[in-house]
C-alpha positions in Angstrom: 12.2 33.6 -0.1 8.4 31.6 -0.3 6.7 32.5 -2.9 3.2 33.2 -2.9 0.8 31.2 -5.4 -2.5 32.2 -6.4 -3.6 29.2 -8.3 -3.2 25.6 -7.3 0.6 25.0 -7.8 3.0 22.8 -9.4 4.1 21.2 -5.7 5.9 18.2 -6.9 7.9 16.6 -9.6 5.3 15.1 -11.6 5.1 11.3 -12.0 4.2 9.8 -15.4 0.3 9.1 -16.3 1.6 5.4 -15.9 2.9 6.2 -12.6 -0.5 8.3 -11.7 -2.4 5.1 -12.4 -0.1 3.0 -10.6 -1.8 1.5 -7.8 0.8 2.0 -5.4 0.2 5.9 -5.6 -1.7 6.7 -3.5 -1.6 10.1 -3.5 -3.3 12.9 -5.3 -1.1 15.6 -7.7 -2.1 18.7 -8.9 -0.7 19.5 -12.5 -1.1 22.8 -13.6 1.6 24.4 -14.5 2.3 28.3 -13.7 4.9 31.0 -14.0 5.5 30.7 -11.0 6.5 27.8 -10.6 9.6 27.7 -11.6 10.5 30.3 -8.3 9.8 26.9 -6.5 13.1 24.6 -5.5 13.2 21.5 -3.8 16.3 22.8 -1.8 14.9 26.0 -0.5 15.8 25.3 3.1 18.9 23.6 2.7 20.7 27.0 4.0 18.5 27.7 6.9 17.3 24.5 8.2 19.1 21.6 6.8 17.2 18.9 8.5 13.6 20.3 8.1 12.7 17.1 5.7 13.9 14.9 8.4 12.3 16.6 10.9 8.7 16.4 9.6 9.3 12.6 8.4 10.2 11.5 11.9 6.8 13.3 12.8 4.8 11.5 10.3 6.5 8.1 11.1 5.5 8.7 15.0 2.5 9.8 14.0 1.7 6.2 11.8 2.8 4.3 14.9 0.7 5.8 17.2 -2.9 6.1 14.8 -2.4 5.3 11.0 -5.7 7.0 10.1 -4.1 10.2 10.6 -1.5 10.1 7.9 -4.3 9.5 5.6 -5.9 12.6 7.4 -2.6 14.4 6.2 -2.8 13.5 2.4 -6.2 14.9 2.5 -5.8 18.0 4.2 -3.4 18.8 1.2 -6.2 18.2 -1.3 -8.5 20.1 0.8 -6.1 23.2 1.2 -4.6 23.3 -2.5 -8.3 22.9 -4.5 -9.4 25.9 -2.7 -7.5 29.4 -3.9 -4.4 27.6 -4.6 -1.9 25.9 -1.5 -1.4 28.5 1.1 -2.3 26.9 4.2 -5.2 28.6 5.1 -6.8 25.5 6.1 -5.2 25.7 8.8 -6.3 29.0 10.2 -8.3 29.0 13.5 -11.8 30.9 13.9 -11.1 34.8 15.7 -13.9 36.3 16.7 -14.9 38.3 14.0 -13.3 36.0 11.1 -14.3 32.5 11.1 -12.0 29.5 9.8 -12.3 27.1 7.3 -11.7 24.2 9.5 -15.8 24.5 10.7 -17.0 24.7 7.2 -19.1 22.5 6.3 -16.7 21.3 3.6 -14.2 20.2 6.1 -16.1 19.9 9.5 -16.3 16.4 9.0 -13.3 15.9 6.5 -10.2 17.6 7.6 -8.4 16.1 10.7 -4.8 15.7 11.6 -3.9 19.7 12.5 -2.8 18.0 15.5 0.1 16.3 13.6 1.1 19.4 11.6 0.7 21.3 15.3 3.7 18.7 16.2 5.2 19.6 12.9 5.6 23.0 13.4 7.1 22.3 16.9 9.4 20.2 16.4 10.9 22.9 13.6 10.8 25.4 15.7 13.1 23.7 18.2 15.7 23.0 16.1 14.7 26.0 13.1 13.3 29.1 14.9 12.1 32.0 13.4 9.2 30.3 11.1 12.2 29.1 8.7 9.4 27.3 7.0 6.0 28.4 5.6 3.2 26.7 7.0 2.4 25.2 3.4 5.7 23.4 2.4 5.5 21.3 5.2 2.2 20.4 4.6 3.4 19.2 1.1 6.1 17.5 2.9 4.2 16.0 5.2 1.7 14.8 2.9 4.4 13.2 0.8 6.3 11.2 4.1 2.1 9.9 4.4 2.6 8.0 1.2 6.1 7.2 1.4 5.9 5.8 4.8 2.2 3.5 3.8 4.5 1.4 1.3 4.4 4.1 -1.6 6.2 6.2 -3.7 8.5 8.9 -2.6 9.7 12.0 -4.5 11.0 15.8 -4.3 8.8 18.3 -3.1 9.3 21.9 -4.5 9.2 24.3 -1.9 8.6 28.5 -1.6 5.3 28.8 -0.8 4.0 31.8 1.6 0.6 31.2 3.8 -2.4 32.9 3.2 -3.4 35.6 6.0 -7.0 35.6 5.4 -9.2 32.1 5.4 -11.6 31.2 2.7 -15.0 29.0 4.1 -17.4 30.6 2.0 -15.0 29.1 -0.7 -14.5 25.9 0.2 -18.0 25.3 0.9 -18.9 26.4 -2.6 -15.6 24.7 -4.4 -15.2 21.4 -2.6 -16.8 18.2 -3.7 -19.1 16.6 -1.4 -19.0 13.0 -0.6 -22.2 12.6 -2.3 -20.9 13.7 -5.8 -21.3 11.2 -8.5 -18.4 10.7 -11.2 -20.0 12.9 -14.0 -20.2 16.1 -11.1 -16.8 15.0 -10.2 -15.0 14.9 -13.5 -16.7 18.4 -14.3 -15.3 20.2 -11.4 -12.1 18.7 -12.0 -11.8 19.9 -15.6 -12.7 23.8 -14.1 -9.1 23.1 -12.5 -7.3 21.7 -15.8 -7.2 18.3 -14.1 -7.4 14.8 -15.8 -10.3 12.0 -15.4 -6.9 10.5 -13.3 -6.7 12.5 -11.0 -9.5 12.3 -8.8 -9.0 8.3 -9.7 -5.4 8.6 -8.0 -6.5 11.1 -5.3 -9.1 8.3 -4.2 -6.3 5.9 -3.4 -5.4 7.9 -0.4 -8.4 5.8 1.3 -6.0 2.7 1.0 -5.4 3.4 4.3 -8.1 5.4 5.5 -11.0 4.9 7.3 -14.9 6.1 7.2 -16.9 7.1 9.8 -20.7 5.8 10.3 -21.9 9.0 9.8 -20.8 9.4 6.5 -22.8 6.3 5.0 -25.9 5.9 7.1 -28.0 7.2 4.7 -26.7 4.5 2.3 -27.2 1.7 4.6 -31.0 2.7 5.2 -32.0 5.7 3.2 -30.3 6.0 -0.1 -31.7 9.4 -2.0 -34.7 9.4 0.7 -36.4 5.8 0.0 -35.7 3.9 3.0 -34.1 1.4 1.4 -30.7 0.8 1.1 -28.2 1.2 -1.6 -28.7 -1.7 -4.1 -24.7 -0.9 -6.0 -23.7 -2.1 -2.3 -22.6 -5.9 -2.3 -24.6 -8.3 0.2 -21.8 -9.6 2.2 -20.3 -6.3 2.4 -23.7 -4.8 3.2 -24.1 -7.1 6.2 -20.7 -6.2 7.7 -21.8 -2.3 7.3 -24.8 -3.4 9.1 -23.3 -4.8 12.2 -20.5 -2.0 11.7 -23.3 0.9 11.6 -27.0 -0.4 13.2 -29.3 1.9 13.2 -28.1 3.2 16.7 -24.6 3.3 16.4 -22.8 6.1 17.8 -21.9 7.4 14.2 -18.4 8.5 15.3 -17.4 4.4 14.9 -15.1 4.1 12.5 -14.1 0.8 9.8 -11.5 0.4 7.4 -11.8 0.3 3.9 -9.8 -2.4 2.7 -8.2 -5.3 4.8 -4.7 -3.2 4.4 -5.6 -0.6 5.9 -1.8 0.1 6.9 -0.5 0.2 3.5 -0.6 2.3 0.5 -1.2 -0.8 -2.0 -3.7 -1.6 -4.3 -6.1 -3.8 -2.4 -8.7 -0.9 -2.5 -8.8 -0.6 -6.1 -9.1 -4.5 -6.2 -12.0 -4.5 -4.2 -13.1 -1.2 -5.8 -13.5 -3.0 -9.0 -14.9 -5.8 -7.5 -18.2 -3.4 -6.1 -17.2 -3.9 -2.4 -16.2 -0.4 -1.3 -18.5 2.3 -0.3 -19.6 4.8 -3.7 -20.4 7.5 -1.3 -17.1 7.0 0.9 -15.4 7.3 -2.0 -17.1 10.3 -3.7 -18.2 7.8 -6.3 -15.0 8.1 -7.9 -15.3 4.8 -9.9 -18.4 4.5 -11.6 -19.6 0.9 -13.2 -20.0 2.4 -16.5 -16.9 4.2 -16.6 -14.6 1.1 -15.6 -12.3 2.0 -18.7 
């Protein structure tokens, strides 16, 4: 049977810091360690749904085809679910009328997208598994694994057992989760509260290899960084000037632009250019930091 976690999980094998660090991962990993834990088995389902890891990468895989931005969606909606009370899937929980979601707060309003792709998820397993064989939150995790392994990364055993959360948490995740304007310092500081390494917000920034950024999430650094009307000066000038005719001043700030040239793979252009100043410090969360390069 799942087992319900109450603190952010063990949910994978766990690859070496050389591996964390190697830019073809792409993914973020939690590494805490719990009692737990050990309840959780990569084979789970093998009795009751046999196929349920082929099921969800054949989803993912159509899902790449048809708009790449949303696997990156998927890795994402991992982090966002697991930092907040643990991985139970309560990101996923709709408003009701008298308990509202998580998905509309502010945390992940303009953050968390892709519930569409885990809506197909759950489908397609319930056509061939009924009975909610699986708990909402493995295949999240599996899911978000099939993301990386099908941009070009790495692929490894997911540990499965987890039960979903009944209740949502938005007054949580609006107090827990980072916001895209948190420098390194805030960064490294809230990941410490969680036992996590200076790492691994480094590796969980990769997942914008093949991600996108939307015009409304760096406006203000194109024309009003920290209110002086001016625009970022850590932005390079040729970069800047693509943002500009990317995002004018009247863009409709749902337009969209890559981050790196391969924006289709999970490879380690973006922490090339990252080093090289052309990426977006607010896009990223500042997660690199030019004093901090070691």
């Amino acid at each position: 049977m799942p087992t319900k976690l109450t603190k952010l999980d063990h949910f994978t094998d766990p690859p070496t810091s050389a591996q964390i660090m190697s830019p073809f991962f792409q993914l973020f990993l939690l590494h805490i360690t719990i009692a737990a834990a050990a309840q959780l088995r990569p084979d789970l389902y093998l009795p009751t749904c046999p196929n349920a890891e082929s099921i969800v990468r054949d989803v993912m895989n159509k899902a790449l085809i048809r708009e790449p931005p949303s696997v990156t969606s998927v890795m994402l909606l991992q982090f966002h679910d697991c930092f907040v009370n643990g991985c139970d899937a309560s990101v996923l929980l709709d408003d009701t009328p008298t308990v509202p979601g998580e998905k509309q707060a502010l945390s992940n309003v303009n953050s968390s997208r892709s519930f569409e792709v885990i809506d197909e998820i759950k489908e397609a397993l319930e056509k061939v598994c009924p009975g909610r064989v699986l708990s909402g939150e493995d295949f999240v995790i599996m899911a978000a694994r099939d993301a990386v392994a099908l941009t070009v990364g790495p692929n490894w055993k997911v540990k499965l057992g987890r039960l979903d959360s009944l209740s949502p948490w938005p007054e949580e995740s609006n107090e827990i989760m980072p916001s895209p304007r948190s420098n390194a310092s805030c960064l490294i500081d809230l990941f410490k509260k969680f036992n996590l390494s200076v790492e691994d917000p480094v590796a969980l920034s990769g997942t914008h290899s093949i991600g996108q950024a939307g015009c409304v999430s760096i406006m203000f650094q194109l024309y009003n960084q920290s209110g002086t009307g001016r625009p970022d000066p850590a932005i390079e000038p040729k970069y800047k000037e693509m943002l500009n005719k990317l995002c004018p001043t009247n863009v409709d700030q749902n337009v969209t632009g890559d981050l790196d040239a391969t924006h289709r793979a999970s490879d380690n252009r973006y922490y090339k250019v990252l080093f090289l100043s052309i990426l977006l410090p607010t896009v990223i969360g500042f997660l690199f930091c030019r004093r901090s390069r070691d």
